[in-house]
C-alpha atoms as an extended CHARMM CRD file, in Angstrom:
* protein
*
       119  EXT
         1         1  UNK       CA              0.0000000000        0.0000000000        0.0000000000  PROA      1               0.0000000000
         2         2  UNK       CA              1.2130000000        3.2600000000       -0.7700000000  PROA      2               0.0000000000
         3         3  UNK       CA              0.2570000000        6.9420000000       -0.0340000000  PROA      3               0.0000000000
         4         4  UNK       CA             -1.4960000000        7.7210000000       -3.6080000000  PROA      4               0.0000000000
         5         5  UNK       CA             -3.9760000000        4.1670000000       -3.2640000000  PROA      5               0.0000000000
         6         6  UNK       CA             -4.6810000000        5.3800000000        0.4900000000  PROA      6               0.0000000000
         7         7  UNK       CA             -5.7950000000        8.5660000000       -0.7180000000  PROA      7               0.0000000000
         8         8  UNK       CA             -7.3230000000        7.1720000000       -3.0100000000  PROA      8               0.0000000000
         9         9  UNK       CA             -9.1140000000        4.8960000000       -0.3390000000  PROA      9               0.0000000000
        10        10  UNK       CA             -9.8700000000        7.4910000000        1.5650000000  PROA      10              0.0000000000
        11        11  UNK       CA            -11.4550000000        9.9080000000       -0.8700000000  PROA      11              0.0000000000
        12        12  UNK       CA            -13.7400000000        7.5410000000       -2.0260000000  PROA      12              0.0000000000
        13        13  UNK       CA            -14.9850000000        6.4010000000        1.5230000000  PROA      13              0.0000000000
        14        14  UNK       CA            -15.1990000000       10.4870000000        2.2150000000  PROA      14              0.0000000000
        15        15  UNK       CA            -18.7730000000       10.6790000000        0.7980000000  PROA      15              0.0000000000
        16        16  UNK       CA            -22.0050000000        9.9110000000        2.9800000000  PROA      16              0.0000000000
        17        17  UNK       CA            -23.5120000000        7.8260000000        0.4790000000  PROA      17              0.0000000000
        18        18  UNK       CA            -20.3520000000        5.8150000000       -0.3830000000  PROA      18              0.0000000000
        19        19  UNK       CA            -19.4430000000        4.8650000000        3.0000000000  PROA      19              0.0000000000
        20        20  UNK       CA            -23.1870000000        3.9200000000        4.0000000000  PROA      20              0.0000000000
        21        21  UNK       CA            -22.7850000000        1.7880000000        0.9490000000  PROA      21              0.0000000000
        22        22  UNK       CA            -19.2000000000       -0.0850000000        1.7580000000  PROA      22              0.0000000000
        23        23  UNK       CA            -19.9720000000       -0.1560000000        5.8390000000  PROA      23              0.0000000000
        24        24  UNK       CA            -23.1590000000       -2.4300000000        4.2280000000  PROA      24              0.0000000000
        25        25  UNK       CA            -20.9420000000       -4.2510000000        2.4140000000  PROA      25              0.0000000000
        26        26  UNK       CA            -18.8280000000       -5.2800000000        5.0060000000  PROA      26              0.0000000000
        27        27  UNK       CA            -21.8550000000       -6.3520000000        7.3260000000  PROA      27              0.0000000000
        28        28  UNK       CA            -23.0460000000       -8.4490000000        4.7070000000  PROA      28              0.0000000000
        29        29  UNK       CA            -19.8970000000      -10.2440000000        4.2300000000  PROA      29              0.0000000000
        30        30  UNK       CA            -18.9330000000      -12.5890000000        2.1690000000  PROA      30              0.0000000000
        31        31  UNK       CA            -22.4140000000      -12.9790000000        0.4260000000  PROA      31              0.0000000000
        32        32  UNK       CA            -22.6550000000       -9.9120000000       -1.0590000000  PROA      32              0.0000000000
        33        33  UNK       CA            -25.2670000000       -7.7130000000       -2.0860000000  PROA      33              0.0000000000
        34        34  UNK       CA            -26.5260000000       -6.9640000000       -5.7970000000  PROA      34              0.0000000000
        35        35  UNK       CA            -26.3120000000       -3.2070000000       -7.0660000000  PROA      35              0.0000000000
        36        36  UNK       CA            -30.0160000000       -2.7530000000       -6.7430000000  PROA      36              0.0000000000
        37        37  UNK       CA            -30.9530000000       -4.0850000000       -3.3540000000  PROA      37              0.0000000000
        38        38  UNK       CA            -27.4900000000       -1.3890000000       -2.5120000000  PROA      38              0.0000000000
        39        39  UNK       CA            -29.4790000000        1.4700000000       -3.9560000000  PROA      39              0.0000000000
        40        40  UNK       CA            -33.0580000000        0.3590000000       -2.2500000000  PROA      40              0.0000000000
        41        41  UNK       CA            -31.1280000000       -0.4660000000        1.0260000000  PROA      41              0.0000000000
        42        42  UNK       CA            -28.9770000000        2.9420000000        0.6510000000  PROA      42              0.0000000000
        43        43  UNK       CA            -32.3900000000        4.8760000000       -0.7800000000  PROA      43              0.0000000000
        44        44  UNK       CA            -30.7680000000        5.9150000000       -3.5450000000  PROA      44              0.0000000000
        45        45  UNK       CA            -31.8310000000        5.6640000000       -7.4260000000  PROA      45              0.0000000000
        46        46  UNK       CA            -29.8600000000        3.0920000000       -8.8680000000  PROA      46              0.0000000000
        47        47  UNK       CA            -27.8080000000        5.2260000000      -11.7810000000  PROA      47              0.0000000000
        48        48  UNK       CA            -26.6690000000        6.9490000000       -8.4770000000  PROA      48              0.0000000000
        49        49  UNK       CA            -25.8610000000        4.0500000000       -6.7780000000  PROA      49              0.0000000000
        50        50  UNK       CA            -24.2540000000        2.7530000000      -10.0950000000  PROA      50              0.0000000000
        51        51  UNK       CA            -21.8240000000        5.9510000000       -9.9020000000  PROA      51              0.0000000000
        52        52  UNK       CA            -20.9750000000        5.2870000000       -6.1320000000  PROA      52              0.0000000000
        53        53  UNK       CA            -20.1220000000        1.6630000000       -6.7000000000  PROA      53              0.0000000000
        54        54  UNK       CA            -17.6440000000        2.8990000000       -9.8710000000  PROA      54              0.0000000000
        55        55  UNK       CA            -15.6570000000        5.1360000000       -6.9010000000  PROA      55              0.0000000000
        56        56  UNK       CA            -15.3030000000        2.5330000000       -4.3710000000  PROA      56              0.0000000000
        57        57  UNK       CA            -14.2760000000        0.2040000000       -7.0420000000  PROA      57              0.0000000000
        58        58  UNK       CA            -11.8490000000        2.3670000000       -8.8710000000  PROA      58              0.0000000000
        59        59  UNK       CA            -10.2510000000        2.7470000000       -5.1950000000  PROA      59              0.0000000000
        60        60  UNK       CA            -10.2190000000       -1.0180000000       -4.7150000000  PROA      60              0.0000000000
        61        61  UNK       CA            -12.7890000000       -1.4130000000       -1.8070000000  PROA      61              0.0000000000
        62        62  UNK       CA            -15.3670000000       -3.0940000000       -3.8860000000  PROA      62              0.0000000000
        63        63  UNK       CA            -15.1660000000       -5.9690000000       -6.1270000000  PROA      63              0.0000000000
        64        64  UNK       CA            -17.6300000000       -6.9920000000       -8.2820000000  PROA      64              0.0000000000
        65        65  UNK       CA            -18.9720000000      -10.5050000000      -10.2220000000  PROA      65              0.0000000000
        66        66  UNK       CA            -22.2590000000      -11.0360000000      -12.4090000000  PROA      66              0.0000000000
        67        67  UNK       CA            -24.5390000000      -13.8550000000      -10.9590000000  PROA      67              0.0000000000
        68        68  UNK       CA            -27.0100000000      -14.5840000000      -13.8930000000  PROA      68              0.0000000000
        69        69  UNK       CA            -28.7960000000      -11.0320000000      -14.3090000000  PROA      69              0.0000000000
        70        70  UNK       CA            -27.6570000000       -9.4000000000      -10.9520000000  PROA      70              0.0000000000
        71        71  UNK       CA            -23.9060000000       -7.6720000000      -10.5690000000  PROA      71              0.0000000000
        72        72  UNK       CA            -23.0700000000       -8.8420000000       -6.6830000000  PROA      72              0.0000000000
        73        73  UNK       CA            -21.0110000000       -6.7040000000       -4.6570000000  PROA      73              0.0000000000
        74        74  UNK       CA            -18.5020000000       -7.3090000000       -2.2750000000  PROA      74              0.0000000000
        75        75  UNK       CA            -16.1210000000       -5.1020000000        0.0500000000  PROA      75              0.0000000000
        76        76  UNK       CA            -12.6490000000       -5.7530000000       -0.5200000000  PROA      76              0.0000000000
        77        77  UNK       CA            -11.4590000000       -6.6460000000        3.5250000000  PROA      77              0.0000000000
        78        78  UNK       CA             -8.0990000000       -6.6900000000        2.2530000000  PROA      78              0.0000000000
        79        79  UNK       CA             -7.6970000000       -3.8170000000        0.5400000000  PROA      79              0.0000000000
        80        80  UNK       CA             -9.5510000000       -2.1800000000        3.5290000000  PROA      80              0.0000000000
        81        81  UNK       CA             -7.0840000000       -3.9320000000        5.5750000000  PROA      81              0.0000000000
        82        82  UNK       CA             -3.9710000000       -2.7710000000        3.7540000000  PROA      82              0.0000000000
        83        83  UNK       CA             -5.3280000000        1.1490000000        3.7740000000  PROA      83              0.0000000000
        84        84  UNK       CA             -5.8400000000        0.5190000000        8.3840000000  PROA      84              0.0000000000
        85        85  UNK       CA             -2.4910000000       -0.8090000000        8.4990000000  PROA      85              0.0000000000
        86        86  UNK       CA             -0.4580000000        2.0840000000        6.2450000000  PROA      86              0.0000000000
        87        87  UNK       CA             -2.6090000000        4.1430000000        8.4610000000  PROA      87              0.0000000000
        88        88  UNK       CA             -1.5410000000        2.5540000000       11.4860000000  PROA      88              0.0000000000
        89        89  UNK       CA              2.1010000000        1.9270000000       10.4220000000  PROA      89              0.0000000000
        90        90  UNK       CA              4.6070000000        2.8260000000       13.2880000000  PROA      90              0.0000000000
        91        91  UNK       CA              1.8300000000        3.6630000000       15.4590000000  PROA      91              0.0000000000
        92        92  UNK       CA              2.5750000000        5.8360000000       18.2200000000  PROA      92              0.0000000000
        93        93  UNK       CA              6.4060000000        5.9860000000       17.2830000000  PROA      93              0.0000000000
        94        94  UNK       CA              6.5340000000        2.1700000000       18.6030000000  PROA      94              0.0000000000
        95        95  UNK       CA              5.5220000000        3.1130000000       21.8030000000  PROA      95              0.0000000000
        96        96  UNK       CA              3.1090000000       -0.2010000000       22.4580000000  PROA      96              0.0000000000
        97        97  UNK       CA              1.1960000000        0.7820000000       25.4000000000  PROA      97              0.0000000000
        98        98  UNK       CA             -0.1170000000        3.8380000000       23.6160000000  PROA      98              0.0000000000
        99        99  UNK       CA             -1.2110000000        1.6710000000       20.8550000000  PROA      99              0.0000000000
       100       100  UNK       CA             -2.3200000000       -1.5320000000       22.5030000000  PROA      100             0.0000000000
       101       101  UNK       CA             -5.8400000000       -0.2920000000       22.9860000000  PROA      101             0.0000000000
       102       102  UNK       CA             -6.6560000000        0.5750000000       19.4910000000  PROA      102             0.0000000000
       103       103  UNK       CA             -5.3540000000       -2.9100000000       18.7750000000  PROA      103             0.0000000000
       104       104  UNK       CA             -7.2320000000       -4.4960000000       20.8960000000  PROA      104             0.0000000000
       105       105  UNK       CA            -10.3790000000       -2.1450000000       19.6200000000  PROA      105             0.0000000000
       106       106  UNK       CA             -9.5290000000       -3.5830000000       16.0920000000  PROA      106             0.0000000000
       107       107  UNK       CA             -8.7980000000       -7.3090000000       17.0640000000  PROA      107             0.0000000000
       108       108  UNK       CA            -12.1590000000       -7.7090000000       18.7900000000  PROA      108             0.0000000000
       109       109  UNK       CA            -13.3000000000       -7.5690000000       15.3350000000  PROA      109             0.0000000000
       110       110  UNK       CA            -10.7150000000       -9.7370000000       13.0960000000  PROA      110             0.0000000000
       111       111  UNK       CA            -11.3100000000      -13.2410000000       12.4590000000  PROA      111             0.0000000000
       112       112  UNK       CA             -7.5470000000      -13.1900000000       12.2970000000  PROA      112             0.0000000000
       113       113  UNK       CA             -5.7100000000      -15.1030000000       14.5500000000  PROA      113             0.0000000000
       114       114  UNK       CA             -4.1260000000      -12.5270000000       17.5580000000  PROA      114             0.0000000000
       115       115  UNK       CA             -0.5890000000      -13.6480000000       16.3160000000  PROA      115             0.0000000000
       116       116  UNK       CA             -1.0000000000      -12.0330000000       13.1930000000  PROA      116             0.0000000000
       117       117  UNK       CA             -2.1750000000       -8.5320000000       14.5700000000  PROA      117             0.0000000000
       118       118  UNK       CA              0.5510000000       -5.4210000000       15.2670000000  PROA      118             0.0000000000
       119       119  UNK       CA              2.0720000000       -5.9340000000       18.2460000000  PROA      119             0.0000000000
């Protein structure tokens, strides 16, 4: 991850409509949602929605695949991942008890295994 894709990131979640849309994404992980239960979930009209889903894409946070008629969307964890951890990256000037609690704030939330968080 570099500083142009965070930005990048970043920008894209910066937009009420957008980050409604990819915070619904990620609770309905990993089944997905199709672009027009997004825009009736969201209360959007779908050409809108349709726009909103080209940004988070274009930034990597979506990913799309075609199921018969429907277009399913997906967050991308990883790329969301990558963008907390640049973010994160020598946290507190490696002072670990200033960091520790947001790292336990975002472990009580990983399915990964504690070994594999910052410490």
């Amino acid at each position: 991850m570099d500083e142009k894709s965070t930005i990048a990131a970043l920008a894209a979640l910066a937009q009420p409509t957008r980050l409604q849309t990819f915070r619904l994404l990620v609770a309905h992980e990993p089944d997905g949602v199709p672009a027009g239960e997004l825009a009736r979930l969201i209360g959007v009209p779908q050409n809108t929605m349709s726009a909103h889903l080209s940004t988070l894409s274009q930034a990597g946070l979506v990913s799309s695949e075609r199921q018969s008629r429907s277009i399913i969307y997906r967050a991308d964890l990883d790329r969301f991942r990558a963008v907390a951890l640049y973010l994160l990256k020598d946290c507190c000037g490696g002072n670990v008890s200033l960091c520790q609690p947001l790292i336990e704030d975002l472990a009580c939330c990983s399915t990964a295994p504690k070994s594999v968080l910052p410490q």
